[in-house]
N, C-alpha and C positions, 0 to 999 in steps of 0.2 A: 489436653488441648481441646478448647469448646469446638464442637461439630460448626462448619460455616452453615449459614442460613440458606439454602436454595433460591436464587433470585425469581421472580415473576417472568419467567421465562416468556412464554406468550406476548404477554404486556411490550416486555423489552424487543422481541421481535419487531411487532405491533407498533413501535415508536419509531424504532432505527428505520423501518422500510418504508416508513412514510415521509421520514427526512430524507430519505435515500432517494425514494421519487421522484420526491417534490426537484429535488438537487436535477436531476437525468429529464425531469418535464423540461423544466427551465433550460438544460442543454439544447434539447430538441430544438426547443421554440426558437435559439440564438439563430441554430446552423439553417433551420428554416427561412428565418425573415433574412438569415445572409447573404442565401443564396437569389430569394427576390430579389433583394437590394442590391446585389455586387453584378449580377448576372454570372453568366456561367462561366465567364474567361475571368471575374473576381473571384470568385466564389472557391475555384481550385487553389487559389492561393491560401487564403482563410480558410478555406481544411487542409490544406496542407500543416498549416501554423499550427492547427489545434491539436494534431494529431503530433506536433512537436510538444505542447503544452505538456499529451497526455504521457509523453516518456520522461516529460520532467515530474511527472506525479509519482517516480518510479521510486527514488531515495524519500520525497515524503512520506511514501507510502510506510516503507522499510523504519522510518522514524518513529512511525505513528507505530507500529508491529514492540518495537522495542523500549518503548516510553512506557507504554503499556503492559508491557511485561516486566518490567522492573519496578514500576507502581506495585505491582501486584506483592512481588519480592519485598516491599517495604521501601523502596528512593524515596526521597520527599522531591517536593516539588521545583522547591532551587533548582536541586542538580540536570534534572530533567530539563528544565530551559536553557541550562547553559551549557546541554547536549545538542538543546534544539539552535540555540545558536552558532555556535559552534560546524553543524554541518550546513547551517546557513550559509556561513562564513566561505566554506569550504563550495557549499553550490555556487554560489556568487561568482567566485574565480572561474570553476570554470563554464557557467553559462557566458561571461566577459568572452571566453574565448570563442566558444562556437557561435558568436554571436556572426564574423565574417563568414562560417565557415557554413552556417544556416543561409544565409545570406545568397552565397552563391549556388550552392548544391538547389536552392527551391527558388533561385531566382527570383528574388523578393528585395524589397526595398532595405537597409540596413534599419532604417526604424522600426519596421514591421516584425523585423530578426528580433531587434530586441526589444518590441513589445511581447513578443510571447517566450522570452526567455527572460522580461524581467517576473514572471510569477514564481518563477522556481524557489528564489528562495523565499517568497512570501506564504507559497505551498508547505515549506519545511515548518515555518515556523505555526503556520496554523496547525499543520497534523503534529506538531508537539504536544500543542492543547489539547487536540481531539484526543490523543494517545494520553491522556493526565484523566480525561472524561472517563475514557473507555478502563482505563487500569483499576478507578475507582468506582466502575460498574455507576454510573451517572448518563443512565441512558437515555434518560429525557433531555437531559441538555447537551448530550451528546445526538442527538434524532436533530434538536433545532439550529447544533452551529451545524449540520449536515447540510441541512435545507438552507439557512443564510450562506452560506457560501457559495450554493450554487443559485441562489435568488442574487445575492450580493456582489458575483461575477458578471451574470448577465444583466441587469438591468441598465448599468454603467454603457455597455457595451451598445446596447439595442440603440438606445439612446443615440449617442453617438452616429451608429449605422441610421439611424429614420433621419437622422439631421444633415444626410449624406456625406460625411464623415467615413475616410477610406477604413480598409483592414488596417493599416498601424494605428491608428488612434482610439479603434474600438479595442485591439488586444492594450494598450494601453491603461484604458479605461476599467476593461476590465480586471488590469492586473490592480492599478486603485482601489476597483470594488474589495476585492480579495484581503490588500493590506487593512479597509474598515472591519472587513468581515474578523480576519487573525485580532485585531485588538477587542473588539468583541467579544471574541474566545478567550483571550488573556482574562478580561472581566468578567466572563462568566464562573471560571476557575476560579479566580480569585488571587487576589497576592497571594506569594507563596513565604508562610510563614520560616523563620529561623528553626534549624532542626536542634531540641529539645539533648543538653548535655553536651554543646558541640564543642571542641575543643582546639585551638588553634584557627588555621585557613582552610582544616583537611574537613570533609565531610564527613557524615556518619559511613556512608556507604557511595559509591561510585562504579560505575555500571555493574550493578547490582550483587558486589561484590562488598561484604561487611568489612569493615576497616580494624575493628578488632578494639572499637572505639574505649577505654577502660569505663565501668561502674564509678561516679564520684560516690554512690552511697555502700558501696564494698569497698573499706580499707585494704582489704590484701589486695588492689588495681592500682590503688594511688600514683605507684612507683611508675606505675606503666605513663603517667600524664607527664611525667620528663620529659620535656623537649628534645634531647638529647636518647627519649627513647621510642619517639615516631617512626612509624613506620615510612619505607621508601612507595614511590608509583612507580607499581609494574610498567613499563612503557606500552603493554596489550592493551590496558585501561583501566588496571584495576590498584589495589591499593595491597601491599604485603608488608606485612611485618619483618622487621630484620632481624637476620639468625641471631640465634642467642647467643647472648655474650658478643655481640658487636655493637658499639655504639656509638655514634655516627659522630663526628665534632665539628666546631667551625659553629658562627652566629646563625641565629633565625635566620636574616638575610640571607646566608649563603643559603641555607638549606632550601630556604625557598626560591630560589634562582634557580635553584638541583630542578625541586619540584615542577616547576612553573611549565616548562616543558609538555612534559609529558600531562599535564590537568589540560591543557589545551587541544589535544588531542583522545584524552577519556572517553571512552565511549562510543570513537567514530567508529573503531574497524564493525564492530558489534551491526551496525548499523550498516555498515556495506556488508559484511556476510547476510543483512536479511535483504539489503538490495539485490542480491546478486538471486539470490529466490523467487522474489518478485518479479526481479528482468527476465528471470527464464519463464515462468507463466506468462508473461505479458507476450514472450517473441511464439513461444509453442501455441499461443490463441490467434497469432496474425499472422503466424507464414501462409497461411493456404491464400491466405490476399491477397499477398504479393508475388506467389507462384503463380497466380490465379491468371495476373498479367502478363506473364511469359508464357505456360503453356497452352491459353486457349485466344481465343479472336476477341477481339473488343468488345462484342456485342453478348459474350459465353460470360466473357471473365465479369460484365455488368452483372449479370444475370447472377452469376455465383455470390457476387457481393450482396445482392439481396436477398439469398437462399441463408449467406451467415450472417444477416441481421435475426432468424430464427437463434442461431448458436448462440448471439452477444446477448439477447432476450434471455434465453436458460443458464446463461452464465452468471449474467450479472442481478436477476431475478433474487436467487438466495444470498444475496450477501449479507443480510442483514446476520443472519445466521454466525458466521465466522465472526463479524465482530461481537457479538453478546455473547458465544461460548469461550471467545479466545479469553478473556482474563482466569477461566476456570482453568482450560490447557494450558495456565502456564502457573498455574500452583499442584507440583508432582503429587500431592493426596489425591488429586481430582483430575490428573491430565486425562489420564483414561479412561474413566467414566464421559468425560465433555468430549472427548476425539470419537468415542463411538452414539452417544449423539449426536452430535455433527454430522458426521458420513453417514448415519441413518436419515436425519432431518434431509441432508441433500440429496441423499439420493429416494427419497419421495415425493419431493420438491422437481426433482428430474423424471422420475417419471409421469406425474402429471407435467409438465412441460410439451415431454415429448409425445402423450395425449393429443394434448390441444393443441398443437403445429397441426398433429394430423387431422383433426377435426375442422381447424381453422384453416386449411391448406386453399379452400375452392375461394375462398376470402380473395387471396393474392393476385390475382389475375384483375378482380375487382378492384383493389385500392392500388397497383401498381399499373397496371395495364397490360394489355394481352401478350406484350413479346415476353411475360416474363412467365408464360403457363407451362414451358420447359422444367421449370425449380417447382414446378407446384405438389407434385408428387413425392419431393426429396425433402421438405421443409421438415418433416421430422427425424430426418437425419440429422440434418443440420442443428436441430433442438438437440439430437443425441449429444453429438459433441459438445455442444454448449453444456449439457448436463454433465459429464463425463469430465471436464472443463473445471466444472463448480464442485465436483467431489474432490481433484486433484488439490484445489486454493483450498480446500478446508484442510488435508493432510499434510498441504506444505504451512500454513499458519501452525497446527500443531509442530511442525518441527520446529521453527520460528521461535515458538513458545517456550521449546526447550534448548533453545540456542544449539539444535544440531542442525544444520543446513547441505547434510551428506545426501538428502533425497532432491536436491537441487540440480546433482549430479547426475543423476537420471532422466530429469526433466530437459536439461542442455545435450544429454547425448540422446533423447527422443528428438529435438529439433532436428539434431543433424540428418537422423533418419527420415524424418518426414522431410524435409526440405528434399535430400537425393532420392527418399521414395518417389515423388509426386514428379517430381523433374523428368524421370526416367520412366513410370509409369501411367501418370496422368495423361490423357489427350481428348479428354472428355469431361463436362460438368458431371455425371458419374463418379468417373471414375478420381478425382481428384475429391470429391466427398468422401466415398467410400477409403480410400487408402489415407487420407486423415483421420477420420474415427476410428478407423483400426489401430492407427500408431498412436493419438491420443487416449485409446480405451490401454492399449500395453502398459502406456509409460504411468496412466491411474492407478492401474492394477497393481503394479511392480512396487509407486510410493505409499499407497492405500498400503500393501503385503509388510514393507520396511517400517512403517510407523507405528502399525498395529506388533508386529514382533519386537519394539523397543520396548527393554525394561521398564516397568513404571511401580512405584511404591506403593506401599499398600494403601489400597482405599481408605478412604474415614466418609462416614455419612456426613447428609450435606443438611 
C-alpha cells in the first residue's frame, strides 16, 4: 500500500483559521450593531435566539464529524448527501416542534422562534458539504465556505436590523443568507458523480460500511450480482450480506419495499452518537454561565461572563487544528500519530493563550470598564479552562473519528459534577473559576488517558 502524502499542515492551519475568523469577526459585528439597534430590552431577545441557533449547530456539527470520516473510509459523495438530507429531514420535524416551545420558555414572538429554528436544517445541510470538503482534505475551499457562511449569514441580517427591521426578520434573513451560502457549497463540491461498478439501488458502501459489492472484472463474483443474492440493510445502518445458503425470494419490488425502510434511516444513529459528543462539550463549556446566575449577584455573575469570554477565546482559538488533523484521525494507519499531534499542537496553543490572558489582563479594565478590575487577575484562569476545553474537543474528535463515543461518558458525568460542585461550593467569582478548571482539567485528563490507551494499528509513514 503507497505511504499517503503528508498534507501542508501549516498552510492548511493558515487557511481554516482564517475562514474561521473571518466567520466569529462577522458574528461579533452582528451581535454588536444588535445590541445598538434593538437596545438592551431588544437586544436580550436576539441573544437569547442566537444562542438557540448555537445548539442547533450541535447535529450539524455531529454531521460534518461523520461525513467526514466516512469520505475518508472511501463513501462517495451521493450517499453522503442523502445522509445530509435525511437528518435534515429529521431536524426539520423537530425544530417544527420547539418552535412553540422556544416561543414561550424565551417569551419571543412565534416568528422570531422560527426564524432561528428555521436555520437548523439549512446548518445540516451545509456542514454536509463542509464534511465532503474536510474528508477530502480540500482545505482551501473548505477555509472559504467557512468564511461565506458566516459573511453570508450576517450581512442579510445587518441589513435588515439598519433598516429597523425587528429580531424575526433579521434571524430570518439570516437564515436565507445561510440557505445561498449551503448552495454554494453544493457548487463548490461539485455534483456528486455515480459510484463507478454500481449495482442495483444499493450503494457501494453506506455508512461506511462496504457492501461487499461483487468484482464485474473477476468471474468467480458474477454469481454474487443475483438479485436474488443481495445483501439485506442492517437496520443500525449498514449494509450485510445474507448467511450463506439463504436466498431471499419475492420480485425486485418487494425486496425493495423490504429495503426502502431502513436506506431512509442509514446513517442517522452514526450521527446522533457523535451528536451526543458534541452536546456534552458544548454543555461542560457553558455550565459555569448558567450557574454563574444562581450563585453569585447580578453584578459577580456579569463580571464572570466577561472573565469566560478569556475561556471561549482559548477554546475556540485552535480549532482550526481538529478540523485539518481529523481526516488523518480517522484513517487507523495514522489515528495515532494525528491524535498526538493534535493534543501536542493544543496544548501549545493553550499555553501561549494562557500567557497572554495574563499579560493582557491590565487591558480589561480599559476596554470593559472599571467594575470589571475584580476578573482582571483571574483572566488567565479562565484562558486555562478555555485551553483545557480545546485539548478535551481534539480527544473527543479523535474518538468521533473512530466511531467510539465511550469518552462522551465521562465528559456528561464531569457535567454532573461541576454543575453540583459549583452549586454547593461556589459563592465567590473565585471560587466558581477555580472548582471549574479543576473538574474540567479531571474530565481532560481522564478522556486524553482513554484515547491515548485505545488500541491503534500499526503506523505506515506519511
Amino acid at each position: 500500500m503507497p505511504s499517503l502524502r503528508r498534507p501542508p499542515v501549516v498552510a492548511d492551519l493558515t487557511l481554516v483559521t482564517a475562514g474561521a475568523m473571518t466567520a466569529n469577526v462577522a458574528g461579533y459585528l452582528l451581535q454588536l450593531a444588535a445590541a445598538r439597534w434593538l437596545g438592551a430590552a431588544g437586544y436580550s431577545a436576539f441573544a437569547s435566539l442566537l444562542a438557540v441557533q448555537l445548539l442547533c449547530a450541535v447535529p450539524a456539527l455531529a454531521l460534518q464529524n461523520v461525513v467526514a470520516r466516512e469520505m475518508v473510509r472511501g463513501a462517495v459523495v451521493a450517499e453522503m448527501r442523502a445522509l445530509g438530507r435525511r437528518c435534515a429531514l429529521s431536524v426539520t420535524l423537530v425544530a417544527l416542534v420547539l418552535v412553540p416551545v422556544v416561543a414561550l420558555v424565551l417569551q419571543v414572538p412565534g416568528t422570531a422562534a422560527a426564524g432561528a429554528l428555521a436555520s437548523a436544517p439549512v446548518l445540516v445541510l451545509l456542514y454536509a458539504e463542509q464534511g465532503i470538503l474536510q474528508g477530502h482534505s480540500r482545505f482551501r475551499a473548505l477555509a472559504g465556505v467557512l468564511a461565506g457562511a458566516g459573511v453570508g449569514r450576517v450581512i442579510p441580517a445587518l441589513a435588515l436590523l439598519a433598516t429597523g427591521a425587528g429580531t424575526g426578520a433579521a434571524l430570518w434573513g439570516a437564515a436565507a443568507g445561510l440557505t445561498v451560502v449551503a448552495g454554494c457549497a453544493w457548487w463548490t463540491v461539485g455534483p456528486a458523480p455515480a459510484p463507478a461498478g454500481a449495482t442495483g439501488d444499493l450503494p457501494d458502501r453506506l455508512d461506511g460500511v462496504p457492501t461487499d459489492r461483487p468484482d464485474r472484472d473477476r468471474p468467480d463474483q458474477l454469481d454474487a450480482v443475483r438479485p436474488d443474492r443481495l445483501g439485506t440493510v442492517d437496520p443500525i445502518g449498514g449494509i450485510r450480506a445474507d448467511p450463506p445458503g439463504e436466498i431471499r425470494t419475492g420480485s425486485g419490488t418487494d425486496r425493495r419495499a423490504d429495503v426502502l425502510p431502513a436506506r431512509l434511516t442509514a446513517g442517522v444513529l452514526p450521527v446522533l452518537r457523535a451528536a451526543q459528543v458534541q452536546a456534552a462539550l458544548m454543555a461542560l463549556s457553558s455550565a459555569d454561565l448558567i450557574v454563574a446566575r444562581v450563585v453569585l449577584s447580578g453584578s459577580d455573575a456579569s463580571r464572570y461572563a466577561l472573565g469566560a469570554v478569556a475561556a471561549k477565546i482559548a477554546f475556540w482559538l485552535p480549532q482550526a487544528v481538529g478540523v485539518v488533523l481529523y481526516p488523518r484521525m480517522a484513517r487507523p494507519q495514522h489515528s495515532a500519530r494525528a491524535l498526538r499531534e493534535a493534543l501536542a499542537v493544543l496544548s501549545g496553543i493553550g499555553v501561549v493563550a494562557v500567557l497572554g490572558a495574563a499579560l493582557a489582563a491590565p487591558l480589561a479594565p480599559l476596554l470593559a470598564g472599571g467594575d470589571y478590575r475584580p476578573v482582571q487577575g483571574l483572566l488567565w484562569l479562565f484562558a486555562l479552562e478555555g485551553a483545557l476545553l480545546a485539548v478535551l474537543q481534539g480527544a473527543l474528535l479523535s474518538a468521533i473519528a473512530a466511531d467510539r463515543t465511550a469518552p462522551a461518558l465521562v465528559t456528561w458525568a464531569g457535567l454532573g459534577v461541576e454543575v453540583v460542585a459549583t452549586l454547593v461550593l461556589a459563592r465567590s467569582i473565585l471560587a466558581l473559576a477555580v472548582v471549574t478548571t479543576i473538574v474540567v482539567a479531571l474530565v481532560t485528563a481522564t478522556v486524553v488517558a482513554m484515547v491515548l490507551a485505545r488500541p491503534h494499528p500499526p503506523e505506515t509513514a506519511d
